[in-house]
C-alpha positions, -999 to 999 in steps of 0.1 A, spaced: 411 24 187 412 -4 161 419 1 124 416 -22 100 439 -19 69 411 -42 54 372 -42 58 372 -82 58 387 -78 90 353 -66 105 334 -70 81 328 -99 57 325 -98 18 292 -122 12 300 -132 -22 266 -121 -48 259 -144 -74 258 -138 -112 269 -104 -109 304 -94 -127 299 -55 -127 279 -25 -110 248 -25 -120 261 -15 -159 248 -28 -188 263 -28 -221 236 -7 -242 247 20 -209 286 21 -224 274 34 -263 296 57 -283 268 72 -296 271 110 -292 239 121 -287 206 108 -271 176 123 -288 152 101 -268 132 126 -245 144 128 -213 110 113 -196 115 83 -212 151 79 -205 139 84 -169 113 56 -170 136 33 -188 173 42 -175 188 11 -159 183 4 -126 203 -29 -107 180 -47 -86 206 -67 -70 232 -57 -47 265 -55 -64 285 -54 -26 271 -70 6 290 -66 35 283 -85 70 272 -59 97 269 -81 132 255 -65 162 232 -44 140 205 -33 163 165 -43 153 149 -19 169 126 5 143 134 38 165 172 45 160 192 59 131 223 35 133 238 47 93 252 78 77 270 84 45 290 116 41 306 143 17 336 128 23 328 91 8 331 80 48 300 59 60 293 61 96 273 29 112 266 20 147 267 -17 158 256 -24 192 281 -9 213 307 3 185 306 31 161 327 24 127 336 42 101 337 25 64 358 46 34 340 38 5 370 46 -18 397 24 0 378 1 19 392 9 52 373 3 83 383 22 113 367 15 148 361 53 163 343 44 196 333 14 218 322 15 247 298 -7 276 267 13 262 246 8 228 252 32 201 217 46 195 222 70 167 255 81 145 254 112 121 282 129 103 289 168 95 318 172 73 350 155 95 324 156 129 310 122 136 284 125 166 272 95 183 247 88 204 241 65 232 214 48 252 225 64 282 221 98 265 253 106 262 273 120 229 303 115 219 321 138 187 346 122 167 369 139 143 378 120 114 409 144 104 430 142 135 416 105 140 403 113 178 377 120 201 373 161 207 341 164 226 318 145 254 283 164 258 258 154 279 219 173 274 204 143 276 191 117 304 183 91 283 188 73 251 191 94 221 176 78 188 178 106 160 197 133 146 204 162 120 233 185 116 225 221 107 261 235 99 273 236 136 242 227 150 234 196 160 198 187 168 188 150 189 158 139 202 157 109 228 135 90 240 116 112 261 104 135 237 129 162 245 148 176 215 182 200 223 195 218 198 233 226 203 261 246 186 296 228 190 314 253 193 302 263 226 282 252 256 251 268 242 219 247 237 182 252 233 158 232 249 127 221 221 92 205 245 63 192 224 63 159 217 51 133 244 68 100 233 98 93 216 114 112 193 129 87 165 132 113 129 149 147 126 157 169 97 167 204 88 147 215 61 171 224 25 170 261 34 185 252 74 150 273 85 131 247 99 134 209 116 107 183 116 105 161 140 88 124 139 75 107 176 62 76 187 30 102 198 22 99 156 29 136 156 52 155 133 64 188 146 79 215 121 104 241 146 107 276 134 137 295 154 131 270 184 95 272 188 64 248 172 57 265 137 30 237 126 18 202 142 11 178 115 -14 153 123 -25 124 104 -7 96 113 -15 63 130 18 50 143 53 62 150 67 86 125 103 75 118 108 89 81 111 122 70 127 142 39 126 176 27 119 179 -9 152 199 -19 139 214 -49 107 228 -40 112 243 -3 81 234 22 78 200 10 76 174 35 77 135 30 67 112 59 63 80 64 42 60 97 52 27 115 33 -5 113 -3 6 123 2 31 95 16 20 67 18 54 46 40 75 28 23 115 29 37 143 15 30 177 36 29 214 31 44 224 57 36 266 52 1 255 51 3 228 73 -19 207 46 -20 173 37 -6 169 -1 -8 137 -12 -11 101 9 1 70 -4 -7 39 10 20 9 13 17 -26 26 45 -22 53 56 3 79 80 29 65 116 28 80 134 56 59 128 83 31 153 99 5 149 123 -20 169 121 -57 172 150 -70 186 140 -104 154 123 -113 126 139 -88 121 108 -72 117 92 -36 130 67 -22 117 48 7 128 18 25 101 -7 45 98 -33 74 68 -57 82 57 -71 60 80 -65 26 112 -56 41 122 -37 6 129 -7 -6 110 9 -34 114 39 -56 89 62 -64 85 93 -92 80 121 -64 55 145 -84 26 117 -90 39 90 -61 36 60 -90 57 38 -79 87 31 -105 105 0 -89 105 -20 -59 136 -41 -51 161 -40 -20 153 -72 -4 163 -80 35 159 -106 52 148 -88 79 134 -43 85 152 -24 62 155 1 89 186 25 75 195 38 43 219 63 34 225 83 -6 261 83 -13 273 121 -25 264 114 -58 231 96 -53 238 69 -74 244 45 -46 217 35 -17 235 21 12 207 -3 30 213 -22 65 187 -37 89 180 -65 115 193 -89 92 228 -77 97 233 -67 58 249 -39 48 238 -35 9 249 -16 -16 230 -7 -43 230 8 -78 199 34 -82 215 59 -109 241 66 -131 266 90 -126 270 125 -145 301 124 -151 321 102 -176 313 64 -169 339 46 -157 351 12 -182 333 -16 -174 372 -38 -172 379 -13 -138 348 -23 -122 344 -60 -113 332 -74 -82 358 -87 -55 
């Protein structure tokens, strides 16, 4: 495997104009040692960069709306599959570190603490640990490409692009077999409390599992449904968002299997994040807007929309923190932007200009 001692080895540094810090403002830096303003209205009118403070060149980046191709870890470590090589980006040091190539495309990439599992088109997967810098593990439950994925601990669950979903502990050969959906399966996640998955399909079906069999079947979609997120502080709360025929962000209950609010949007909906901080959403589109806009979660009113791509912003990943949204797509960007402060003490604005 490659390493690069510096990321513009792989990738290149695009140099942003008229910006000379991240995304901090003076009035941010204050001495003052209290804020009495109330804390909605610091919410509404915190600071939030519209611009990219780092754009990073991501060549081979795959357009294709039904694969996850971009992970960000615990560890700092983003994971990002382009075309047919995996990489791994340290967001502290910069390093860039080539974990797998290979004559296949890299259909999906998700991380579990050191674990990096990657998926191919072929429907293989390959497990990657970052401590020992090697490969530990080939599986194969699959016959064809495999598009999503969510870690559960040591379970992994993947859907491909038959509909099948496996669910699979790593630590053995055991794995459950999951049948329901009829097209592609291209969004999986473990609910907050690790009880349940949802699953998105090109059928327009969402799926919530309970102990490997269909709990609910959530149906009110008109196209593919890519984007999912559990609301992690109020469990049973499920955001999804449909492809282009649909164009809508809907937020589910999943206990009751009811409809809880709908939201429509002028472009399909590539990606959804919860911040928790702020009890906001945060979703990323394609046709027609390619953006990315954030939303307060309780009333759906949208706060801010910004992100621009030149092409489907078809990936995003929360840093630990969530203070930074990673963003790639077909335009083969890799942006960084700054959505939040950080809790702790803020770092002096002399430490923190751009290179």
């Amino acid at each position: 495997m490659n390493n690069f001692t510096n990321i513009e080895d792989l990738f290149n540094t695009i140099p942003v104009t008229k910006i000379s810090v991240v995304g901090i403002k003076n009035k941010l830096l204050s001495t003052s040692p209290l804020n009495l303003e109330p804390r909605y209205d610091r919410v509404l009118n915190r600071y939030i960069d519209t611009k990219p403070f780092k754009i990073l060149d991501a060549p081979g980046m795959l357009d294709d709306y039904y694969l996850n191709l971009l992970d960000w870890s615990v560890g700092d470590i983003l994971s990002i599959g382009l075309s047919y090589s995996a990489y791994t980006f340290n967001y502290v040091k910069g390093d860039v570190n080539e974990i797998y190539t290979s004559e296949d495309f890299i259909t999906s990439i998700k991380s579990n603490n050191n674990i990096v599992s990657i998926g191919l088109n072929t429907g293989k997967m390959i497990f990657y640990d970052l401590e020992i810098d090697k490969i530990v593990s080939y599986k194969r439950y699959h016959n064809t490409r495999i598009g999503s994925q969510s870690w559960n601990n040591n379970l992994l669950c993947s859907g491909d692009k038959t509909g099948k979903i496996v669910i699979q502990d790593i630590r053995s050969n055991e794995h459950e077999i999951l049948l329901g959906h009829k097209q592609e399966v291209c969004g999986l996640e473990w609910s907050t409390d690790n009880k349940y998955i949802a699953s998105g399909s090109n059928d327009n079906d969402i799926r919530i599992w309970y102990n490997n069999h269909t709990y609910k079947i959530l149906k009110d979609h008109k196209s593919a449904v890519k984007a999912l997120a559990w609301c992690p502080w109020k469990n049973g709360v499920l955001a999804s968002g449909g492809g282009t025929k649909d164009k809508c962000i809907k937020l589910w209950d999943i206990y009751e299997g009811k409809k809880i609010n709908e939201t429509q949007v002028n472009s399909q909906v590539c990606t959804l994040n919860y911040i928790s901080k702020y009890k906001e959403l945060i979703s990323s589109h394609g046709y027609v807007d390619n953006n990315i806009i954030l939303w307060k979660a309780s009333t759906m009113k949208e706060v801010i929309s910004f992100g621009k791509h030149d092409n489907r912003v078809l990936h995003t990943a929360l840093n630990p923190d969530s203070t930074i949204l990673a963003s790639a797509g077909g335009d083969e960007n890799l942006k960084f932007w700054k959505i939040s402060d950080k809790t702790k003490k803020v770092v002096k604005r002399a430490s923190i200009g751009v290179r």
